[in-house]
N, CA, C and O atoms as a printed pandas DataFrame, in Angstrom:
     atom_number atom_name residue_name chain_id  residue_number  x_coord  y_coord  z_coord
0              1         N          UNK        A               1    0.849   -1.166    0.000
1              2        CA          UNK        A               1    0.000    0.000    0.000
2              3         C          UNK        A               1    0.901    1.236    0.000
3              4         O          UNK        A               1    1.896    1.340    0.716
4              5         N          UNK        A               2    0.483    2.138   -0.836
5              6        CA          UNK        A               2    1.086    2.832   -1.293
6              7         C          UNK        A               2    0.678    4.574   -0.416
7              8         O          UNK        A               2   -0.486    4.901   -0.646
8              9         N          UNK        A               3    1.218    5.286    0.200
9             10        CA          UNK        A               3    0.777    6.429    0.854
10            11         C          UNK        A               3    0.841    7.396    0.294
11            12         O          UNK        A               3    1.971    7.359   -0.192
12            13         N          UNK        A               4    0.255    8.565   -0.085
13            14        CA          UNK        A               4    0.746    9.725   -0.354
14            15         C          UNK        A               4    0.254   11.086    0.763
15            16         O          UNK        A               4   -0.600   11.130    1.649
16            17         N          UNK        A               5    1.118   11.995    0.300
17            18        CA          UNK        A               5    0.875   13.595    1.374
18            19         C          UNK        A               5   -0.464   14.020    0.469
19            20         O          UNK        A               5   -0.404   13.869   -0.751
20            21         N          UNK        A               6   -1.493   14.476    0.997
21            22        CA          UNK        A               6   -2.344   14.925    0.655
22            23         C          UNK        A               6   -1.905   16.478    0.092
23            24         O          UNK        A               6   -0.792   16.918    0.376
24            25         N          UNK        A               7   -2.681   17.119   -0.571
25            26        CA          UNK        A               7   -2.541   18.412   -1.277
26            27         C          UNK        A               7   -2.718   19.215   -0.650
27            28         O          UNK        A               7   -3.856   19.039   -0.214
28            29         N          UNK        A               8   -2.133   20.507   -0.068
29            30        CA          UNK        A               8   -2.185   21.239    0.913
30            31         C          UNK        A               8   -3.954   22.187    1.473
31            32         O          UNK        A               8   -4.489   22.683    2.465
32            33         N          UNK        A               9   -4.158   21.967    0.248
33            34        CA          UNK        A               9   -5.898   22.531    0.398
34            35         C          UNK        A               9   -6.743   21.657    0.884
35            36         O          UNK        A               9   -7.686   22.001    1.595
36            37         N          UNK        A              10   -6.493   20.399    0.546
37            38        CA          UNK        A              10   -6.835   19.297    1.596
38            39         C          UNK        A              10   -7.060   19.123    2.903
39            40         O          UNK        A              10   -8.092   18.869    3.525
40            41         N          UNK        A              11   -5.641   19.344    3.323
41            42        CA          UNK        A              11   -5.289   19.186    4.677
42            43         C          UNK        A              11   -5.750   20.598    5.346
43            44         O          UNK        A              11   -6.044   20.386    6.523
44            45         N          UNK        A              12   -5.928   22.091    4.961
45            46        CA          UNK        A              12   -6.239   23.099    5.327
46            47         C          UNK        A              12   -7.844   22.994    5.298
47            48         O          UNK        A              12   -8.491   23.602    6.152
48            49         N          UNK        A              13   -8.488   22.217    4.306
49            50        CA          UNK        A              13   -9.908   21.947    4.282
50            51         C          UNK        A              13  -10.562   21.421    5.679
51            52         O          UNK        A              13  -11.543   21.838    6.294
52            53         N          UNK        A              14   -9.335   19.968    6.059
53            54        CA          UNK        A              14   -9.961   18.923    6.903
54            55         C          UNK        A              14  -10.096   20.174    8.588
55            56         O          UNK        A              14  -10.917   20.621    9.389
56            57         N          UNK        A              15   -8.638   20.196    8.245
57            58        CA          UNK        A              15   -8.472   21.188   10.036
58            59         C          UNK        A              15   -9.190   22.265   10.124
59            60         O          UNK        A              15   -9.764   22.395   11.205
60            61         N          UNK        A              16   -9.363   23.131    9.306
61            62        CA          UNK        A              16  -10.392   23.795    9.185
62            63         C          UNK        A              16  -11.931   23.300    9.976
63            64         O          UNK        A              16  -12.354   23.842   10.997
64            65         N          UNK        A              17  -12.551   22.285    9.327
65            66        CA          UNK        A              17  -13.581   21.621    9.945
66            67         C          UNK        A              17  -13.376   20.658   11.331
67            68         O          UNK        A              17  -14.265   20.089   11.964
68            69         N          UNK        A              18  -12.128   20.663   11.557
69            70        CA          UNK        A              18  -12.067   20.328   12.784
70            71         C          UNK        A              18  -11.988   21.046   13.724
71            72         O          UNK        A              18  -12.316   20.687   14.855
72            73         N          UNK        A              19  -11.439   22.442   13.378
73            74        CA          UNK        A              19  -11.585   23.322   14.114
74            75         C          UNK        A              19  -12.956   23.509   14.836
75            76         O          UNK        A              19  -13.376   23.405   15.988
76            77         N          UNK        A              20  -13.508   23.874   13.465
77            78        CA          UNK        A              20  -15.394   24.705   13.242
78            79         C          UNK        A              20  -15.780   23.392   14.700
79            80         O          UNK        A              20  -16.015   23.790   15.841
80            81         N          UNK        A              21  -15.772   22.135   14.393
81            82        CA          UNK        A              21  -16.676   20.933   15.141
82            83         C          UNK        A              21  -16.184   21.122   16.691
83            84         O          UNK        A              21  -16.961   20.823   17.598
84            85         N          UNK        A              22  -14.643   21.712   17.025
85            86        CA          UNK        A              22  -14.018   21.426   18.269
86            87         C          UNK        A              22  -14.744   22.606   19.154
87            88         O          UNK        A              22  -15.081   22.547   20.337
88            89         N          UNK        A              23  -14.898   23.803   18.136
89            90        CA          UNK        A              23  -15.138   25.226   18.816
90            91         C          UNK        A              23  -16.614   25.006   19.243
91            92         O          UNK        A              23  -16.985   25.277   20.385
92            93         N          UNK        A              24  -17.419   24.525   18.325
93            94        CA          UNK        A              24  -18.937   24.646   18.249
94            95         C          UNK        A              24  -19.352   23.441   19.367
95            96         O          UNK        A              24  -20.464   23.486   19.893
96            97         N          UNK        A              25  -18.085   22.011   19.809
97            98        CA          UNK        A              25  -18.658   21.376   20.904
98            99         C          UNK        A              25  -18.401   21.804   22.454
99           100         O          UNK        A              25  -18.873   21.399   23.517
100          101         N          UNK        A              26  -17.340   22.913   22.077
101          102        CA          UNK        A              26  -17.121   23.104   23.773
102          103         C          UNK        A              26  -17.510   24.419   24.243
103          104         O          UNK        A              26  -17.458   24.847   25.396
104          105         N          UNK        A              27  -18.180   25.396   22.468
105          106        CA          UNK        A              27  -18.512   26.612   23.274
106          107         C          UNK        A              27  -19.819   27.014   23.094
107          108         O          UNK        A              27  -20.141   28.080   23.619
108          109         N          UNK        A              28  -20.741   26.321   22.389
109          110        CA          UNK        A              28  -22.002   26.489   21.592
110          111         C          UNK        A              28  -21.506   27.555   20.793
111          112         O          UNK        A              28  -22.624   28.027   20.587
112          113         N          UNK        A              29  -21.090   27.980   20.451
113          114        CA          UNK        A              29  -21.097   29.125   19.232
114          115         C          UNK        A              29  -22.181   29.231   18.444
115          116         O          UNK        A              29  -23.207   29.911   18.479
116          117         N          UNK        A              30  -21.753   28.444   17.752
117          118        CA          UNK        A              30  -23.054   27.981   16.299
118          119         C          UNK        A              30  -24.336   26.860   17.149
119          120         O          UNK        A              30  -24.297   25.630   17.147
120          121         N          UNK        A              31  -24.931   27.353   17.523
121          122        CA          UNK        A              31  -25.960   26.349   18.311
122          123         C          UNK        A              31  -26.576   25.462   17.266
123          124         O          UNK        A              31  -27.105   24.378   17.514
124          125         N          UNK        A              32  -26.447   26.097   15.887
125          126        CA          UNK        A              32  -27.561   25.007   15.122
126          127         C          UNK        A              32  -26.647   24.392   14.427
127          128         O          UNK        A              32  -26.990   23.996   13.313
128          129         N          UNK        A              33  -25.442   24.175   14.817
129          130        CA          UNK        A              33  -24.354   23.224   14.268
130          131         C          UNK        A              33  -24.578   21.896   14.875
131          132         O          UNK        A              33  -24.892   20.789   14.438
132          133         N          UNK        A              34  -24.219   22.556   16.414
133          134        CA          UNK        A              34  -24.172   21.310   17.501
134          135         C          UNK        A              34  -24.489   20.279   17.477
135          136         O          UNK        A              34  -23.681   19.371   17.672
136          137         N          UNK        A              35  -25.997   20.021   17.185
137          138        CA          UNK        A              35  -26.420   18.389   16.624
138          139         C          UNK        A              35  -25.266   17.462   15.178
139          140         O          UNK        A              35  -25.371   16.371   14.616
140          141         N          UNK        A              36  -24.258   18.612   15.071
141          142        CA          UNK        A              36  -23.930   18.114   13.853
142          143         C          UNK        A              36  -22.225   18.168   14.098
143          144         O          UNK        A              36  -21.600   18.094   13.040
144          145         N          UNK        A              37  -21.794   18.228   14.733
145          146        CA          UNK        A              37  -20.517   18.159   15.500
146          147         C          UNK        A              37  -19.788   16.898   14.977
147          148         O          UNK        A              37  -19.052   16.908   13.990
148          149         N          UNK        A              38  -20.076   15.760   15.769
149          150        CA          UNK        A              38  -19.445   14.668   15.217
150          151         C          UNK        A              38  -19.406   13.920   13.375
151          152         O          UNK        A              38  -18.544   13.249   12.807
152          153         N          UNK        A              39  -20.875   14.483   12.872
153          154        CA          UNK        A              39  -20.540   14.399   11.608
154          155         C          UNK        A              39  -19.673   15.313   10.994
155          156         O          UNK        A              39  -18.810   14.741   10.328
156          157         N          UNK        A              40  -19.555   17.378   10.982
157          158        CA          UNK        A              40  -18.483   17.879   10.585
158          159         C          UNK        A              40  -17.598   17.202   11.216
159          160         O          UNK        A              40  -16.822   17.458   10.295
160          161         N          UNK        A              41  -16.643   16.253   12.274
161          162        CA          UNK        A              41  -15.859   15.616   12.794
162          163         C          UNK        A              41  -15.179   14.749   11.705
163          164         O          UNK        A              41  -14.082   14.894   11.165
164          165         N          UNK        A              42  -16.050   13.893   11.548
165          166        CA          UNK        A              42  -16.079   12.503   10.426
166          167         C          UNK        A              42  -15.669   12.790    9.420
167          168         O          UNK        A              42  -14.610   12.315    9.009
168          169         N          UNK        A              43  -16.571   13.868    8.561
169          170        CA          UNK        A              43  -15.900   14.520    7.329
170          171         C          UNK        A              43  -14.402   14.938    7.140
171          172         O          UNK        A              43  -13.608   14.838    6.205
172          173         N          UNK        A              44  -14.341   15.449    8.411
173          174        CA          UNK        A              44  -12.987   15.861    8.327
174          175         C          UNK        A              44  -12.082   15.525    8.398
175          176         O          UNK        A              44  -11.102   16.210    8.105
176          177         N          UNK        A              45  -11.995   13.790    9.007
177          178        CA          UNK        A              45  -11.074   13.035    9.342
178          179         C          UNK        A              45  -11.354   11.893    8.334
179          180         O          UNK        A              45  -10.562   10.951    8.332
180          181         N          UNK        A              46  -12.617   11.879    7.302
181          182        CA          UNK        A              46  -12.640   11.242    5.917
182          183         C          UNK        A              46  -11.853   11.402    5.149
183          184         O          UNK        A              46  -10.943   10.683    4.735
184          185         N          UNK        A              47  -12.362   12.952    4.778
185          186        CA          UNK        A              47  -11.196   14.161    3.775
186          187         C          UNK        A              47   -9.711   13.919    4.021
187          188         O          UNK        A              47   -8.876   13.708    3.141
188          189         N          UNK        A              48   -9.458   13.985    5.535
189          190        CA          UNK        A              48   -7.769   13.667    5.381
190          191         C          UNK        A              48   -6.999   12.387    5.188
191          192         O          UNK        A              48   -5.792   12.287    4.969
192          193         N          UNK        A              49   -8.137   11.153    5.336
193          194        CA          UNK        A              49   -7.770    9.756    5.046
194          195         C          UNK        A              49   -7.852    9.530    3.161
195          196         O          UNK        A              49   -6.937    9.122    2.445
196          197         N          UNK        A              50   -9.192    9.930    2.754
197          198        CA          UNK        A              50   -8.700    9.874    1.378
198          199         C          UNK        A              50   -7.471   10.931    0.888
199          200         O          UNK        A              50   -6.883   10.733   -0.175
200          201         N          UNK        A              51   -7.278   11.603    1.406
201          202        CA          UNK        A              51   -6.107   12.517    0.426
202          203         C          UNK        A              51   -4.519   12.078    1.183
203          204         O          UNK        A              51   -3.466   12.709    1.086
204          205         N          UNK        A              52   -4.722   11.058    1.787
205          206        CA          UNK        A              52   -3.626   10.386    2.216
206          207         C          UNK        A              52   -3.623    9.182    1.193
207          208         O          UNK        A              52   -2.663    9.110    0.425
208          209         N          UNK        A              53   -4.564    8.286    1.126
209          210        CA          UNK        A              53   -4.766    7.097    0.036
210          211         C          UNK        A              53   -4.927    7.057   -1.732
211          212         O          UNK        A              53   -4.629    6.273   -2.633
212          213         N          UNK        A              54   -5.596    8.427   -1.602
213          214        CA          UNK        A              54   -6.096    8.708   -3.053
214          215         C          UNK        A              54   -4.959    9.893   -3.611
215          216         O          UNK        A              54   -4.773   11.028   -3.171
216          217         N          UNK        A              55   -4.248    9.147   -4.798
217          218        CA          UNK        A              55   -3.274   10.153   -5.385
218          219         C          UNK        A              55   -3.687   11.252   -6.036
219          220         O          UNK        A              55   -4.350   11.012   -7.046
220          221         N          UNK        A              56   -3.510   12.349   -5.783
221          222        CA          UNK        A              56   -3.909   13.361   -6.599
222          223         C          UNK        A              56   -5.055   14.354   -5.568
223          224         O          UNK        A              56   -5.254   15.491   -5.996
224          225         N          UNK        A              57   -5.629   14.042   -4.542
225          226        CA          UNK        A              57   -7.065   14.632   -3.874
226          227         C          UNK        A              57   -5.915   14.936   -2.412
227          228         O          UNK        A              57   -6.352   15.439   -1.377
């Protein structure tokens, strides 16, 4: 199996949304996020697994 570095817009995409999910679970910020926390979570730690596996993304 073959690894690659994901593309830097990638990786600025994923943390980005990990940010948004970390801020919005410990401070309510965005209250009508909240129910949705662990899915922006998921996405974001999707996004950085394919652009680790998938060449080119």
């Amino acid at each position: 199996m073959k690894l690659n570095a994901p593309k830097k817009i990638t990786w600025w995409i994923s943390l980005v949304l990990a940010i948004i999910a970390i801020i919005v679970y410990f401070t309510k910020f965005l209250g009508s996020l909240e129910p949705h926390v662990f899915i922006i979570l998921l996405v974001a730690f999707i996004l950085l697994w394919l652009g680790t596996f998938v060449k080119g993304l």
